[in-house]
DOROMI-415789 format. One record per atom (N, C-alpha, C): x, y, z; residue in three letters; atom name. Coordinates in Angstrom, 2 decimals. Last residue first. Layout:
N
> u_v_w_miza_lumti
> X_Y_Z_ala_CA
...
***
This chain:
79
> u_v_w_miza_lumti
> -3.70_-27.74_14.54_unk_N
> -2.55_-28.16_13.29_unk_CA
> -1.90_-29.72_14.68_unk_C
> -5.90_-27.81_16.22_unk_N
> -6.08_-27.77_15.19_unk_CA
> -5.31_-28.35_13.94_unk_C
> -5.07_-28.27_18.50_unk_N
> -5.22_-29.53_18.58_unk_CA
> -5.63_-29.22_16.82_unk_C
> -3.73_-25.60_18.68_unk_N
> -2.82_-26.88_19.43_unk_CA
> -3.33_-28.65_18.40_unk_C
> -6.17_-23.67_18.89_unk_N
> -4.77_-24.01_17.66_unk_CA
> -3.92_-25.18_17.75_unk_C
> -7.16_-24.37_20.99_unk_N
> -7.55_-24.79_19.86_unk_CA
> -6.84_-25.19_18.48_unk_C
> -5.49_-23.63_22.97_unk_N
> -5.70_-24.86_23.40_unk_CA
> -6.16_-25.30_21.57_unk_C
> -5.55_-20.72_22.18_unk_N
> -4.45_-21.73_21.93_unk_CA
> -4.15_-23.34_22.04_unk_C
> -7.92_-20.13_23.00_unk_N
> -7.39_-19.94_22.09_unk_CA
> -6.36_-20.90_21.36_unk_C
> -7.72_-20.82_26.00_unk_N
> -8.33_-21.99_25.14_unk_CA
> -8.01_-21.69_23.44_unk_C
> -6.22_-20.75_28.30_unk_N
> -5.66_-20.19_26.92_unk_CA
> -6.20_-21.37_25.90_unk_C
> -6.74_-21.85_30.34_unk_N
> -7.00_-20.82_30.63_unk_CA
> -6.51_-19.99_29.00_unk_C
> -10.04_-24.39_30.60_unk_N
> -8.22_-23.77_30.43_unk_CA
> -7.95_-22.58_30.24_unk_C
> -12.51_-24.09_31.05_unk_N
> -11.96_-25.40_31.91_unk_CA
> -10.62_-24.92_31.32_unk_C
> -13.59_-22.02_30.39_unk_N
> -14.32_-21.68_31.81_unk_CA
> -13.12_-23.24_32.11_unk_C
> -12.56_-21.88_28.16_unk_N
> -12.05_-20.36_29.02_unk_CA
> -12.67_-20.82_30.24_unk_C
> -14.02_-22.98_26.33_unk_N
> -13.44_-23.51_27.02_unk_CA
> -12.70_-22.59_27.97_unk_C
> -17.33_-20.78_26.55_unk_N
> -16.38_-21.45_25.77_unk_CA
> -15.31_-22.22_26.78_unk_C
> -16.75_-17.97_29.67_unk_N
> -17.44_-18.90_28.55_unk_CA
> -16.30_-19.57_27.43_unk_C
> -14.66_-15.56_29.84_unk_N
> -15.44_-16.17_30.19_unk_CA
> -16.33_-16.97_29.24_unk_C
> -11.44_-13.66_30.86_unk_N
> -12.57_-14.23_29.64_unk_CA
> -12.90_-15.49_30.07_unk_C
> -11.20_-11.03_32.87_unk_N
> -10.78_-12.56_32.53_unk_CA
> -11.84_-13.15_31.94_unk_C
> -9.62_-7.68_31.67_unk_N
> -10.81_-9.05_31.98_unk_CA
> -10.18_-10.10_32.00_unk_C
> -7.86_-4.67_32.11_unk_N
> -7.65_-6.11_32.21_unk_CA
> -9.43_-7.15_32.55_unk_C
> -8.75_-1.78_30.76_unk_N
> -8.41_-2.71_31.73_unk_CA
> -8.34_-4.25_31.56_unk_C
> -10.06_0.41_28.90_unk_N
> -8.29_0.00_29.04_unk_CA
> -7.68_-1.05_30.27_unk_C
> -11.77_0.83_26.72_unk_N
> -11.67_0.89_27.86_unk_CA
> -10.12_0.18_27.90_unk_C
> -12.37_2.09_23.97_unk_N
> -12.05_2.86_24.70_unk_CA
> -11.71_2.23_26.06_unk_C
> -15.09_-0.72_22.95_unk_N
> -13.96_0.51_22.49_unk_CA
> -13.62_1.63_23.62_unk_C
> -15.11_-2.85_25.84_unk_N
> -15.27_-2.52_24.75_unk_CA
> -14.60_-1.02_24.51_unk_C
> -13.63_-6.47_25.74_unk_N
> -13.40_-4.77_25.94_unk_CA
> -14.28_-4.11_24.74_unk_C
> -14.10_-9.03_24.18_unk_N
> -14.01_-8.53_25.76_unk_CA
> -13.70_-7.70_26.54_unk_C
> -14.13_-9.77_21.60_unk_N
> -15.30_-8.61_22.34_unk_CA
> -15.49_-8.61_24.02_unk_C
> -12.08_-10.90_21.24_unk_N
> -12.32_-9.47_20.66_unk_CA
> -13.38_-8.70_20.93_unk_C
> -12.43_-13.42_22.84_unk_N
> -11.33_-12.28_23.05_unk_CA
> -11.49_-10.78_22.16_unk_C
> -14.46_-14.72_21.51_unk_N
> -14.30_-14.06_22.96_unk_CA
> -13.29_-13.12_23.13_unk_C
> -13.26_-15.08_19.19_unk_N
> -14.25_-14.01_19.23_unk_CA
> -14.89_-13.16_21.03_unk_C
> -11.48_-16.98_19.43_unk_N
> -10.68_-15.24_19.46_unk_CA
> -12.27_-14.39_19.54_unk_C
> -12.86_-19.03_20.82_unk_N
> -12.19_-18.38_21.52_unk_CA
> -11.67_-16.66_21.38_unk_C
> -14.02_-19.54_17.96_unk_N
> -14.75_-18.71_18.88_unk_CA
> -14.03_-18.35_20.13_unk_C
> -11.39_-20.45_16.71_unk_N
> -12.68_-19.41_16.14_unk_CA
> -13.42_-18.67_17.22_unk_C
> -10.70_-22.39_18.27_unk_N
> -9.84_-20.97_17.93_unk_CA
> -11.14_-19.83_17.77_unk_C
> -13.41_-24.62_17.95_unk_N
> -12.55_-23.56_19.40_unk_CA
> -11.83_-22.46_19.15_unk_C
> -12.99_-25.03_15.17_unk_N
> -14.32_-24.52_15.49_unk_CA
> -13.56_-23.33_17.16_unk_C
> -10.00_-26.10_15.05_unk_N
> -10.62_-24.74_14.10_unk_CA
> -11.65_-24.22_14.78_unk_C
> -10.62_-28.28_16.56_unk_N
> -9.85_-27.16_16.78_unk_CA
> -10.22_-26.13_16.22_unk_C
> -12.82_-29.56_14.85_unk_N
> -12.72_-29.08_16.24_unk_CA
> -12.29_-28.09_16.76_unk_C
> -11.51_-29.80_12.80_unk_N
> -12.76_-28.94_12.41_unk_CA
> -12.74_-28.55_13.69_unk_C
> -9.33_-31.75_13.37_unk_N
> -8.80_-30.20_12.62_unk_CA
> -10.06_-29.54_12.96_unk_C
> -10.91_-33.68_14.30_unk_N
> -9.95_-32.84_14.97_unk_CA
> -9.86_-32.06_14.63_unk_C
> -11.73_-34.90_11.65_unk_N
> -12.81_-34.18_12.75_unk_CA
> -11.83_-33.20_13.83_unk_C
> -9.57_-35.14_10.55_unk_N
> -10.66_-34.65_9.69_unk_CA
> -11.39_-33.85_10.79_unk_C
> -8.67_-37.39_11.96_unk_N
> -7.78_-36.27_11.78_unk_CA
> -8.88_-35.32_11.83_unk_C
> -10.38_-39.10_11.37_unk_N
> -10.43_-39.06_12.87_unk_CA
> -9.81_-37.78_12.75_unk_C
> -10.73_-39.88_8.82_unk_N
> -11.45_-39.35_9.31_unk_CA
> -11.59_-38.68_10.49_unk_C
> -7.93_-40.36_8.98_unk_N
> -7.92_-39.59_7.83_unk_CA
> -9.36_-39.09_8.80_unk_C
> -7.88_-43.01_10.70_unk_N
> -7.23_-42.38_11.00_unk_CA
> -7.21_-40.98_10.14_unk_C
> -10.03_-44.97_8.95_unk_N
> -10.70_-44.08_10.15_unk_CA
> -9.85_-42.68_11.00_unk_C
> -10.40_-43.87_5.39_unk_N
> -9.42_-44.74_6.54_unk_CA
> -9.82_-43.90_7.93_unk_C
> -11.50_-42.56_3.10_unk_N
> -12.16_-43.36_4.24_unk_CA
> -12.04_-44.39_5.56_unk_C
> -9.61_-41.77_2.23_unk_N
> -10.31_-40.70_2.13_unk_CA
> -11.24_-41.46_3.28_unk_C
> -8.34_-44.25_0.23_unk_N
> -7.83_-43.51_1.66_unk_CA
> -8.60_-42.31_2.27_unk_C
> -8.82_-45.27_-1.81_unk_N
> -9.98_-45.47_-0.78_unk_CA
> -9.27_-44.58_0.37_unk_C
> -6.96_-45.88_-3.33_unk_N
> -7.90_-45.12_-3.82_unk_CA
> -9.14_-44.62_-2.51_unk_C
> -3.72_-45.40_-1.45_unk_N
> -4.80_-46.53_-2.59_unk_CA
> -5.94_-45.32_-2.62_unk_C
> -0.72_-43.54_-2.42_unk_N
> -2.00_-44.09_-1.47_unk_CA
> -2.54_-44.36_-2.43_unk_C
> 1.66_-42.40_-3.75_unk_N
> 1.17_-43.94_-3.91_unk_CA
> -0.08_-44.46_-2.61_unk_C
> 2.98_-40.19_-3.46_unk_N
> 2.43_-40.95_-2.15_unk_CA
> 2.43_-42.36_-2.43_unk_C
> 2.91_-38.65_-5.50_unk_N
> 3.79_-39.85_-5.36_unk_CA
> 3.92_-40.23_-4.60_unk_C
> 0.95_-36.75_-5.34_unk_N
> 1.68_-36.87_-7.04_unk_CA
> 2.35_-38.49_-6.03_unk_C
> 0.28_-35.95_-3.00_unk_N
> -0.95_-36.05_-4.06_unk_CA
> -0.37_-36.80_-5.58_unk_C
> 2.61_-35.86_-1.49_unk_N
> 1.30_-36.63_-0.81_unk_CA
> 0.19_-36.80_-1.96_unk_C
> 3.78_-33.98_-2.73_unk_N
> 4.32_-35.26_-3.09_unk_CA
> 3.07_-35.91_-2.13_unk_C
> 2.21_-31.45_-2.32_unk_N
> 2.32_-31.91_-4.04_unk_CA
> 2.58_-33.57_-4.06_unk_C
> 1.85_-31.03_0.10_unk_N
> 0.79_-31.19_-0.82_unk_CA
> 1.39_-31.99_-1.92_unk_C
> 5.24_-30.50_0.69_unk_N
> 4.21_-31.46_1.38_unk_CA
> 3.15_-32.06_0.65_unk_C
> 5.22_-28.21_-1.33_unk_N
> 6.09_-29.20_-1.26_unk_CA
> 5.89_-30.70_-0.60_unk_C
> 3.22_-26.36_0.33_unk_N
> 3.12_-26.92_-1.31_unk_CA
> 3.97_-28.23_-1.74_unk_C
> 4.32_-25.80_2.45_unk_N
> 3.05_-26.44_2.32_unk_CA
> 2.87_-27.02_0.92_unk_C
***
């Protein structure tokens, strides 16, 4: 990651304005997206047992109701 960072910031040679290219913005919102879905997918998943029980659920709400590994659906579109 650092190796990536460094030459995209030191010797890219992007113009000054790139921060406002619609493809930078469009990214921008994706990442938050994804991020936002993981986030609350794992929170579905950590409170879908509670302490002591030992059976199988099928998690409900959030995108869980249109895929079945929205967790991952999130991470997918996050990175």
């Amino acid at each position: 990651g650092y190796l990536q960072s460094s030459y995209l910031c030191k010797y890219s040679g992007l113009p000054i304005n790139w921060i406002y290219d619609v493809r930078f913005i469009i990214g921008i919102v994706l990442f938050i997206c994804g991020m936002i879905v993981n986030i609350h997918s794992d929170h579905i998943l950590r409170n879908l047992r509670q302490p002591g029980e030992t059976g199988y659920k099928i998690p409900r709400g959030g995108l869980f109701e249109y895929v079945s590994g929205a967790n991952f659906f999130g991470e997918i579109a996050e990175w």
